[in-house]
TORZAZA-245200 format. One line per field, with one value per residue: residue number from 1; residue in one letter; x, y, z of N, C-alpha, C in turn. Coordinates in pm, 1 decimal. Each point is the difference from the previous one (the first is absolute). Layout:
n [NUM, ...]
res [A, ...]
n.u [X, ...]
n.v [Y, ...]
n.w [Z, ...]
ca.u [X, ...]
ca.v [Y, ...]
ca.w [Z, ...]
c.u [X, ...]
c.v [Y, ...]
c.w [Z, ...]
***
This chain:
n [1, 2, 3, 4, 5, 6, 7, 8, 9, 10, 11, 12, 13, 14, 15, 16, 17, 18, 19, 20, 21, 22, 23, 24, 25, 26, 27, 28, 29, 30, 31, 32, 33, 34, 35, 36, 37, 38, 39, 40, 41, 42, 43, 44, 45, 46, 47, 48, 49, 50, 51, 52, 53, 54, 55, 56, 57, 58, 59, 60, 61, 62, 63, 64, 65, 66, 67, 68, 69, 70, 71, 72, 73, 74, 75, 76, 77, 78, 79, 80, 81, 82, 83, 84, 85, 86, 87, 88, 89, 90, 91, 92, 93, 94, 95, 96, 97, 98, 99, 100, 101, 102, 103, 104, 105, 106, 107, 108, 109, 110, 111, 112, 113, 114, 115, 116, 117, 118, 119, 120, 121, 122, 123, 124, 125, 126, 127, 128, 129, 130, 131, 132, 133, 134, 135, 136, 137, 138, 139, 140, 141, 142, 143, 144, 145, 146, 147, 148, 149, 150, 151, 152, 153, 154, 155, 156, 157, 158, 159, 160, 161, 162, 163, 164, 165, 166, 167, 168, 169, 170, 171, 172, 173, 174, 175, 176, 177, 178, 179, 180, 181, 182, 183, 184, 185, 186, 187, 188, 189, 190, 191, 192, 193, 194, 195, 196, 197, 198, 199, 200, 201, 202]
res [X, X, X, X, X, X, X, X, X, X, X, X, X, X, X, X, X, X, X, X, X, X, X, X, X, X, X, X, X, X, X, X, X, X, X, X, X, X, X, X, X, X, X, X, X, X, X, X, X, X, X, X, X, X, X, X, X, X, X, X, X, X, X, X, X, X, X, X, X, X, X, X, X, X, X, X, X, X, X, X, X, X, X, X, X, X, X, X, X, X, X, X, X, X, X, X, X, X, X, X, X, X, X, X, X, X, X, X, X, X, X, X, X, X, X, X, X, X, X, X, X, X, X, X, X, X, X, X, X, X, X, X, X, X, X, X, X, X, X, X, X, X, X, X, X, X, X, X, X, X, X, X, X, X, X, X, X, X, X, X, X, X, X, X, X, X, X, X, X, X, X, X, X, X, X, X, X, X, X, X, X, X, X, X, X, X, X, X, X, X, X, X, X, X, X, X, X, X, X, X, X, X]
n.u [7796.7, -50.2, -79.9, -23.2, 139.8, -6.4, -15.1, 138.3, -5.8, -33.7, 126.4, -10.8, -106.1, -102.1, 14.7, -34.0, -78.0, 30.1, 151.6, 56.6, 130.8, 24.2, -53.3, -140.0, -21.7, 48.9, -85.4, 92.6, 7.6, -143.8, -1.6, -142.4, 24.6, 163.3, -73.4, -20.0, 113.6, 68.2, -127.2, 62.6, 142.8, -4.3, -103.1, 73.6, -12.8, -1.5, 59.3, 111.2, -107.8, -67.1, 107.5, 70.4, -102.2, -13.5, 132.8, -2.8, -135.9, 2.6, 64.6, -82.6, -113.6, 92.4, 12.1, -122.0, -23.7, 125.8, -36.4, -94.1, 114.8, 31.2, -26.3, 96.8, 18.3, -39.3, 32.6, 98.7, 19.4, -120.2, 16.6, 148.2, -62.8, -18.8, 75.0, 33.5, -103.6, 36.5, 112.5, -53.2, -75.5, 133.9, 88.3, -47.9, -39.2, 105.3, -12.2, -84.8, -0.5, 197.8, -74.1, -87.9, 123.4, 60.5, -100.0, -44.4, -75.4, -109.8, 41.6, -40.9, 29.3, 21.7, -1.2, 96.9, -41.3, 83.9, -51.1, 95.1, -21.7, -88.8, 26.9, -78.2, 108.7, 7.7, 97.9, -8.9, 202.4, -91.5, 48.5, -63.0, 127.1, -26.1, -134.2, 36.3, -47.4, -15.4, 29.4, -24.0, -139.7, -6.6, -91.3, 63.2, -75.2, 100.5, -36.8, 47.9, -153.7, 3.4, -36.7, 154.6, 42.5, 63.1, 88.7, 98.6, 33.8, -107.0, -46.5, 2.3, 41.3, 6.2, -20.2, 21.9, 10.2, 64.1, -136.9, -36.0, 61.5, -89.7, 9.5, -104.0, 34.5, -89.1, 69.1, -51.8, 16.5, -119.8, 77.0, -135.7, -3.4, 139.5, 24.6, 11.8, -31.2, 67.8, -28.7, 36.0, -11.5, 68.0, -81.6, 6.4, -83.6, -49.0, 112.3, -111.1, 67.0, -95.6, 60.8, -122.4, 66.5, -95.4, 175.7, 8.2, -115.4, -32.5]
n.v [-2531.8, 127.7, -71.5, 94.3, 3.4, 121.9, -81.3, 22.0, 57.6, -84.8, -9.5, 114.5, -33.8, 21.3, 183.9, -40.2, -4.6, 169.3, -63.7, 70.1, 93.6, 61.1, 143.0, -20.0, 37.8, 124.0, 115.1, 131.0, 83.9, 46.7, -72.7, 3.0, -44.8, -68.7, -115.2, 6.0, 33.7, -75.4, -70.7, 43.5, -44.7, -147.2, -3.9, 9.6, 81.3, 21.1, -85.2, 26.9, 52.5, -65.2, -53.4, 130.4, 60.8, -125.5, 10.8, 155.2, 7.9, -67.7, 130.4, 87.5, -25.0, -24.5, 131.0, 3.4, -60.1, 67.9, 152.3, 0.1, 67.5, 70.1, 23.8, 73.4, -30.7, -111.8, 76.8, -4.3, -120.2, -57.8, 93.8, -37.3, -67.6, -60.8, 39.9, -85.9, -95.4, 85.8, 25.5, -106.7, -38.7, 75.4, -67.7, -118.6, 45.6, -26.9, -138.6, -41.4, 55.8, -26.6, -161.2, 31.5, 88.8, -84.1, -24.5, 28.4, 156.2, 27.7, 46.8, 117.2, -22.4, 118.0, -48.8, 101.3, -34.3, 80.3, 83.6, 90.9, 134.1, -49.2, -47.6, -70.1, -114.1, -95.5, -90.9, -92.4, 12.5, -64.2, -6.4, -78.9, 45.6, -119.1, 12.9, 12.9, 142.1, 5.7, 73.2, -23.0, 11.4, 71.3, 48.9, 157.4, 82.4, -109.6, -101.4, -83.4, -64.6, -18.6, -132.6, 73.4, -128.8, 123.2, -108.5, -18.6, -121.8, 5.8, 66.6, 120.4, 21.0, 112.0, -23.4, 128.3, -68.5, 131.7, -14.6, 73.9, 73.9, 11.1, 110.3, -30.6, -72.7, -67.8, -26.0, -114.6, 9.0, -95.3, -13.3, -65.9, 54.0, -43.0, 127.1, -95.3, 9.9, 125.4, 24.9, 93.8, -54.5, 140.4, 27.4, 29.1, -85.6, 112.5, -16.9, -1.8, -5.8, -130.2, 41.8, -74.7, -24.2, -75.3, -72.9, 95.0, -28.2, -108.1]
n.w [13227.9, 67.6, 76.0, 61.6, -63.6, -81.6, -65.2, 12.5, -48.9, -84.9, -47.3, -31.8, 72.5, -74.5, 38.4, 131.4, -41.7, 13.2, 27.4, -82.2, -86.0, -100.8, -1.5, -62.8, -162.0, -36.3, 60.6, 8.7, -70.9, -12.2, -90.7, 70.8, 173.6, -42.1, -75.5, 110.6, 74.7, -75.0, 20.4, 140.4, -30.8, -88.5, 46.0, -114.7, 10.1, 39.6, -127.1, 43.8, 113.2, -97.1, -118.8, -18.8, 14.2, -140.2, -109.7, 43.0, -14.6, -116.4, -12.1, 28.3, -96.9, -81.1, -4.7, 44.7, -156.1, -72.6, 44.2, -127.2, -44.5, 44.4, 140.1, 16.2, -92.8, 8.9, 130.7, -3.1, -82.3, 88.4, 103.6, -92.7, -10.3, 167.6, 40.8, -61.0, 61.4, 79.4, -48.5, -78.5, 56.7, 129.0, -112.1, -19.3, 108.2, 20.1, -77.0, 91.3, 44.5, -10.5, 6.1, 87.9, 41.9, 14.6, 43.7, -90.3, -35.8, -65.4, -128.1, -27.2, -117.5, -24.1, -160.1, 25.2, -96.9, -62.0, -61.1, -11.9, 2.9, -45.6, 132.8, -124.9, -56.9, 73.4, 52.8, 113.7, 109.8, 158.8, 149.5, 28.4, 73.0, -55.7, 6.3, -136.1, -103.7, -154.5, -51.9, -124.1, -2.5, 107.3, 35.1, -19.6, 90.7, 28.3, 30.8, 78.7, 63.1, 63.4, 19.9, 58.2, 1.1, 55.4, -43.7, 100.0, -104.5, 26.0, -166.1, 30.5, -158.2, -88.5, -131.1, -59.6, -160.4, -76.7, -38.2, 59.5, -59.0, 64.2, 92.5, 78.0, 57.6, 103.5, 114.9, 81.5, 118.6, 70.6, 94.9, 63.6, -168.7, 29.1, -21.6, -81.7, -139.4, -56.3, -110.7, -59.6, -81.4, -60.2, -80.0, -156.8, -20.1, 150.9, 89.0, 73.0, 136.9, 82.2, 110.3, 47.3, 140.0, 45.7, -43.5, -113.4, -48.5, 122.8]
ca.u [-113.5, -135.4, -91.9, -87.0, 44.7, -29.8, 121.8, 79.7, -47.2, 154.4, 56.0, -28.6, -92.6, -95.8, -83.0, -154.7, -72.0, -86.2, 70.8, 139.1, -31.7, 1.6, -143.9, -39.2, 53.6, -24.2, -146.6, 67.6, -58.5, -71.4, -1.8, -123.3, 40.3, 32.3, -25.5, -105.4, 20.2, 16.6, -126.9, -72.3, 40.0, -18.8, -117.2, -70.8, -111.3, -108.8, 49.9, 69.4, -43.9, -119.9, 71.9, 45.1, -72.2, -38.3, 126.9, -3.3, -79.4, 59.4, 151.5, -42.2, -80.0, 73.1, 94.6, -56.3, -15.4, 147.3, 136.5, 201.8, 65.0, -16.7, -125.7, 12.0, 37.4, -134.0, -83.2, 72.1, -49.1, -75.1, -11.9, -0.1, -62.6, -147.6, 50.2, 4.3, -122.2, -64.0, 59.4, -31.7, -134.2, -9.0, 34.6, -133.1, -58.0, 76.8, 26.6, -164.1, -42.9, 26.1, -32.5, -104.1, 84.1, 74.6, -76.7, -48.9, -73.0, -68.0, 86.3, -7.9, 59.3, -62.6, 101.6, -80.6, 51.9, -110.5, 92.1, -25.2, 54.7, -95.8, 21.1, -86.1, 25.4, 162.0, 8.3, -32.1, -0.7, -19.8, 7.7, -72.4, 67.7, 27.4, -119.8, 65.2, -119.3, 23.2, -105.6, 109.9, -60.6, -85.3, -70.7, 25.8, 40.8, -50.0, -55.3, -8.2, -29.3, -9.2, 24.1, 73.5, 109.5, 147.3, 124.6, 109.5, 77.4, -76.1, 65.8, -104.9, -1.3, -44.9, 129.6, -70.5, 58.6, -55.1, 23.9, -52.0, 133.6, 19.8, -111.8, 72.6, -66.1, 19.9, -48.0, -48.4, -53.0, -60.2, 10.6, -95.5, -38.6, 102.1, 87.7, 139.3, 106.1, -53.6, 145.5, 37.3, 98.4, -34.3, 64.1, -39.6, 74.7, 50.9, -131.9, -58.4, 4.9, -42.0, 23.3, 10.5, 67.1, -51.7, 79.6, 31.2, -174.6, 29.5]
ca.v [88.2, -76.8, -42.9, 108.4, 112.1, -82.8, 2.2, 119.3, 79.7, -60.7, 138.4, 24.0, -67.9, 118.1, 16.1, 0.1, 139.6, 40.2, 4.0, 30.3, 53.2, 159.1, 35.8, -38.6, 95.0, 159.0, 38.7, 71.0, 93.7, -4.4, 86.4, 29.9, 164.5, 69.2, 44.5, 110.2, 97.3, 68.4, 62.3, 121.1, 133.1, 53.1, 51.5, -25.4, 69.3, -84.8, -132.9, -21.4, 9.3, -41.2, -115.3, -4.4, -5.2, -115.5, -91.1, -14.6, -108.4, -107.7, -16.6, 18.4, -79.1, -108.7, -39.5, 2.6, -152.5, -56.7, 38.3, 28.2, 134.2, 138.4, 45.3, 118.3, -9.6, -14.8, 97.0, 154.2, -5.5, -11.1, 144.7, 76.1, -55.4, 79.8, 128.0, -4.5, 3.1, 115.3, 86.6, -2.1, 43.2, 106.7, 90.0, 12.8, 106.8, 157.0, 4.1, -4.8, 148.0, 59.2, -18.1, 95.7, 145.3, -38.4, -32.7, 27.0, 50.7, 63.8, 120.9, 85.0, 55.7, 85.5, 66.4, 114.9, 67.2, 132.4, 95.1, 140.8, 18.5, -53.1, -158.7, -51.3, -121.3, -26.2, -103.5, -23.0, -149.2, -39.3, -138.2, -25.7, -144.3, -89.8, 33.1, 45.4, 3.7, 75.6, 19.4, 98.5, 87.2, 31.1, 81.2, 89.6, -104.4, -150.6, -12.9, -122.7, -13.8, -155.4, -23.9, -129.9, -69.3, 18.3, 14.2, 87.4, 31.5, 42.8, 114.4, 58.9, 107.0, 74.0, 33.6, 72.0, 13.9, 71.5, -95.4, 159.4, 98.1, 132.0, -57.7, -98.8, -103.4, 1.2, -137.9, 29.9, -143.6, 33.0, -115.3, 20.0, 175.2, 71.9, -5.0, -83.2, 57.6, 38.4, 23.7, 49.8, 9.4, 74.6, -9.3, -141.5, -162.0, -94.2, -109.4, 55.4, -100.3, -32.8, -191.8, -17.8, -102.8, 12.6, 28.4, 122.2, 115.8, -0.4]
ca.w [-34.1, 66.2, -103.5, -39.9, -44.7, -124.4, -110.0, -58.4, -116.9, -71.3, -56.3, -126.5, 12.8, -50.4, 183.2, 5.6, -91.2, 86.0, 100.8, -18.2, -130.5, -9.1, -39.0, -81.0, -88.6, 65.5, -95.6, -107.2, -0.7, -33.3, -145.4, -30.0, 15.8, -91.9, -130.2, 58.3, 41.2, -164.4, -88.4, 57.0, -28.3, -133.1, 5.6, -126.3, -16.4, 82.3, -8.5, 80.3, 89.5, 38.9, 5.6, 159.8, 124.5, -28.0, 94.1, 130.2, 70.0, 0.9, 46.2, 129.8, 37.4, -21.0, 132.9, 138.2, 6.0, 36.2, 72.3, -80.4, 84.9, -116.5, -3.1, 25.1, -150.9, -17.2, 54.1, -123.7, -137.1, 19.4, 62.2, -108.2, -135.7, -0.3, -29.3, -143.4, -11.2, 66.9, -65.1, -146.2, 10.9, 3.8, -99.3, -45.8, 23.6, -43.2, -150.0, -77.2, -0.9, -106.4, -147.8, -65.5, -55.2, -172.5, -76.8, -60.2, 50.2, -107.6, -7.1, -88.1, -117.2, -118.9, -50.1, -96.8, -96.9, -38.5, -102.0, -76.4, -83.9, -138.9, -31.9, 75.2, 31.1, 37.5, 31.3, 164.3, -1.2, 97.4, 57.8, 207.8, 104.0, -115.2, -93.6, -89.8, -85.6, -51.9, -86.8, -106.8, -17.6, 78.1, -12.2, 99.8, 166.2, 25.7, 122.0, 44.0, 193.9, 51.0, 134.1, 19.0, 143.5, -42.3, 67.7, 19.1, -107.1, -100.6, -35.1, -86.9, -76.5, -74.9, -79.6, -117.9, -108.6, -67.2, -190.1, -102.3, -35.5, 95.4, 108.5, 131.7, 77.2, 132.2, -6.6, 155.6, 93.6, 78.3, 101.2, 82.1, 6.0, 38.3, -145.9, 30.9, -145.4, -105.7, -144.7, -118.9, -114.2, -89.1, -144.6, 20.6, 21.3, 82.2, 109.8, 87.3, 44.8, 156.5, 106.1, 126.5, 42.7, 171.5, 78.0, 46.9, 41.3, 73.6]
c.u [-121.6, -132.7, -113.1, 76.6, -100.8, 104.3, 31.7, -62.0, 133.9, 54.5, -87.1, -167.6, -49.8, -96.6, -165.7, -98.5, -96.2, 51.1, 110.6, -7.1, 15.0, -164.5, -6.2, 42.5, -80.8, -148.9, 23.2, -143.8, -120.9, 23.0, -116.5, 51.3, 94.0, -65.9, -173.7, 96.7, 117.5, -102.4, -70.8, 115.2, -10.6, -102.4, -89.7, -127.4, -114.6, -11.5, 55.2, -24.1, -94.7, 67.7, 47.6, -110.4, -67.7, 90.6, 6.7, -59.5, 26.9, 141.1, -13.1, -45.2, 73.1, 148.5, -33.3, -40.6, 135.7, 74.3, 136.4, -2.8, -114.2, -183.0, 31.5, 36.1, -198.4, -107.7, 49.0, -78.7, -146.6, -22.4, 30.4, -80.1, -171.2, 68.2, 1.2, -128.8, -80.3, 73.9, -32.9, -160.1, -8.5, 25.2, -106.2, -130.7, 56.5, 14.2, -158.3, -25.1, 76.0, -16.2, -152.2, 15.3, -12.6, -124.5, -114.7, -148.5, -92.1, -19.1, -154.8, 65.2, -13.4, 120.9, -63.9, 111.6, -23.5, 135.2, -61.2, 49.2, -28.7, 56.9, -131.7, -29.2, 130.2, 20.4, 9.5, -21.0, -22.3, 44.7, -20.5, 109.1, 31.5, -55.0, 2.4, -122.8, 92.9, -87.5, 74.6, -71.1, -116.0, -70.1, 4.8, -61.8, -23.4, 23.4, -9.7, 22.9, 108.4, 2.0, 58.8, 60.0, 134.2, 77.3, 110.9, 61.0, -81.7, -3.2, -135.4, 42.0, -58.4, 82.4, -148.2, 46.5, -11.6, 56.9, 44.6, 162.0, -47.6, -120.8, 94.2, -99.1, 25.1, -87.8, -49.4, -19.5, -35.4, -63.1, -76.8, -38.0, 80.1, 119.5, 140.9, 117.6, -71.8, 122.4, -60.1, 80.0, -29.0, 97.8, -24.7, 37.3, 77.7, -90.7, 7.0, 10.1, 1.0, 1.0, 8.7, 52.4, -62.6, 101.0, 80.9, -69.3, 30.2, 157.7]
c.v [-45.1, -57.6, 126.2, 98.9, 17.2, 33.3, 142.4, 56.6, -43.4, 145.1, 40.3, 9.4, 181.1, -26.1, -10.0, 99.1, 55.5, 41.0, 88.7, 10.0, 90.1, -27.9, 4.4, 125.1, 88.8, -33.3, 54.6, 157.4, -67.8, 57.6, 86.3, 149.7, 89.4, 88.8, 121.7, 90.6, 57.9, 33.3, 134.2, 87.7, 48.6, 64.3, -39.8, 86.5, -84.5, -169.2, -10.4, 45.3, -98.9, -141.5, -3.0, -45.4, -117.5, -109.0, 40.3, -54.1, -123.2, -110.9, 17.5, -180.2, -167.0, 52.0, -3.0, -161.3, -89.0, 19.7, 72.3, 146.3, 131.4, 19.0, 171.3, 21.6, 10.0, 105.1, 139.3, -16.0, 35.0, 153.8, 79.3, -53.7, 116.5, 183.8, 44.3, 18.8, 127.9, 72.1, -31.1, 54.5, 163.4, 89.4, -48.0, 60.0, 176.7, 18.0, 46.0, 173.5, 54.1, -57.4, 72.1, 89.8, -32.1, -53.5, 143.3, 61.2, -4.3, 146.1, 37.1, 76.1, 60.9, 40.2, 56.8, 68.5, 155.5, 38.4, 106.1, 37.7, -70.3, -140.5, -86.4, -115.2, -66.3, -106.8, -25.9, -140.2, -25.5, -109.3, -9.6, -139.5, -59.0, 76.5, 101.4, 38.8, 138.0, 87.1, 116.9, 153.4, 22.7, 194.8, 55.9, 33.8, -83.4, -28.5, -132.0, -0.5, -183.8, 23.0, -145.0, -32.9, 1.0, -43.7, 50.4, -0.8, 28.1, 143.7, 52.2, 79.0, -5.7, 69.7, 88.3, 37.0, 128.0, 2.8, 135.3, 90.9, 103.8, -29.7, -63.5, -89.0, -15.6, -119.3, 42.4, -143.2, 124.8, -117.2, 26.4, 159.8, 70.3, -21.4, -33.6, 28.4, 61.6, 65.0, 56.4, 72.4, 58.0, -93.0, -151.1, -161.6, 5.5, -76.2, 56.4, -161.5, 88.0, -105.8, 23.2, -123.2, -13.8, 14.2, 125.2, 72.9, 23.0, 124.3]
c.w [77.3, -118.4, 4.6, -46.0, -162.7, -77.2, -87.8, -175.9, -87.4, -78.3, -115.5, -7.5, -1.0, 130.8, -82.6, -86.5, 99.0, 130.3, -24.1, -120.6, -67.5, -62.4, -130.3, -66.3, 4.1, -140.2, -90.4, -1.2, -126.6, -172.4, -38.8, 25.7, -58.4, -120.5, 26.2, 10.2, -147.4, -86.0, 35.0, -60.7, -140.9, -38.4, -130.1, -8.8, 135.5, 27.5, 106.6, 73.8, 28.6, 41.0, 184.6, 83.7, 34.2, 65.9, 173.9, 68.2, -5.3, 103.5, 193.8, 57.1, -2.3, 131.4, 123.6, 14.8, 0.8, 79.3, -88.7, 32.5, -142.9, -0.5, 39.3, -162.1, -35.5, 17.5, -79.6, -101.7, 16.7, -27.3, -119.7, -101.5, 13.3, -10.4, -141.3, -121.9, 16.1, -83.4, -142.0, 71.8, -44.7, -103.6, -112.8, -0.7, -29.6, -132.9, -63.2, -7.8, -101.9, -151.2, -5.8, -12.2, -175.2, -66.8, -60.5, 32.8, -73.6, -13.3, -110.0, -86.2, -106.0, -84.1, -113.9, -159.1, -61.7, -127.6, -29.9, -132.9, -148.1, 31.1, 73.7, 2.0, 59.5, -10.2, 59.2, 31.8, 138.7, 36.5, 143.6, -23.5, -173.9, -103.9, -72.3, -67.2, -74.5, -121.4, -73.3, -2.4, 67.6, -9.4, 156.8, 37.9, 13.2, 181.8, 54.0, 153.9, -1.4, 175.6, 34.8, 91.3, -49.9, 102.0, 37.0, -143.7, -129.8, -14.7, -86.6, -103.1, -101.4, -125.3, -57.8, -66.3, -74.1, -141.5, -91.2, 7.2, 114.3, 110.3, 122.8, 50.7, 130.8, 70.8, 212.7, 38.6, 97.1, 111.0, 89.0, 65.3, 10.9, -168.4, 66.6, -83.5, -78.6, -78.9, -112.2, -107.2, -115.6, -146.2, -89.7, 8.0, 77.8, 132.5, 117.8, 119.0, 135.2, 42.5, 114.2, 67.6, 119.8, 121.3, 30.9, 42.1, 116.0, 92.8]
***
């Protein structure tokens, strides 16, 4: 053996580091971006968009600092999450106009009682929406204005009782000047009824 050979690599002997090798272990795909691009589809009402568009950034920003795979995952979620966003905005706004449909006007209301025929007291039962008022014995022609905020399920009527064996009674609504119901009923003890509904008026 010459004296500048160098000596042989004994068997078995682990190569140099840095020299030879298989490569270090794969990055694997990014979980941020996964869980962005399943939060854009669930949507959750808007949750899951916003979640999306949060983790995307995130997931963008940690794989441009690692290198791990699933930034085309990242950028979907991203794109559908803000898509998502624009679409709760949009039906939020589409929702606002039809809850001031449904909401409630201030109405003018006239209900009107009357009898003929020798009847000149009744009974007369009213109600605006809940608001219930009755009265066993009232004095013909009777007459009640209000001015109210009716809702779509709110209900306007009018019962006129006739206490007396003969005669009739008759009962009216009258909805911002315009007669909405009117009824009468010959003979006696019986009832004279009006109802108005803002949803059929219509």
């Amino acid at each position: 053996m010459s004296a500048h050979q160098p000596p042989s690599r004994p068997p078995g002997a682990p190569h140099a580091p840095g020299l030879s090798g298989p490569s270090g272990p794969s990055r694997g795909t990014s979980g941020w971006a996964v869980a962005s691009l399943i939060f854009s589809i669930l949507w959750l009402c808007g949750a899951g968009s916003l979640l999306a568009v949060v983790l995307g950034v995130i997931a963008l920003a940690r794989i441009r600092r690692t290198g791990q795979n699933g930034r085309g995952l990242a950028v979907a979620g991203l794109i559908l999450g803000v898509l998502g966003l624009l679409a709760g905005a949009g039906l939020a706004l589409i929702g606002r106009p039809a809850d001031r449909g449904r909401q409630s006007e201030y109405t003018d209301i006239v209900l009107d009682a009357r009898g003929t025929g020798g009847v000149a007291t009744a009974g007369v039962t009213y109600s605006f929406g809940g608001d219930t008022s009755d009265s066993a014995h009232v004095r013909l022609p009777w007459r009640k204005e209000e001015r109210r905020e009716l809702r779509e399920l709110d209900v306007v009527r009018i019962d006129v009782r006739n206490h007396t064996a003969g005669g009739s009674v008759g009962c009216r609504i009258t909805v911002d000047g315009r007669v909405a119901k009117t009824a009468e009923v010959a003979g006696g003890h019986r009832t004279a009824s009006c109802l108005y509904n803002p949803i059929t008026a219509h």
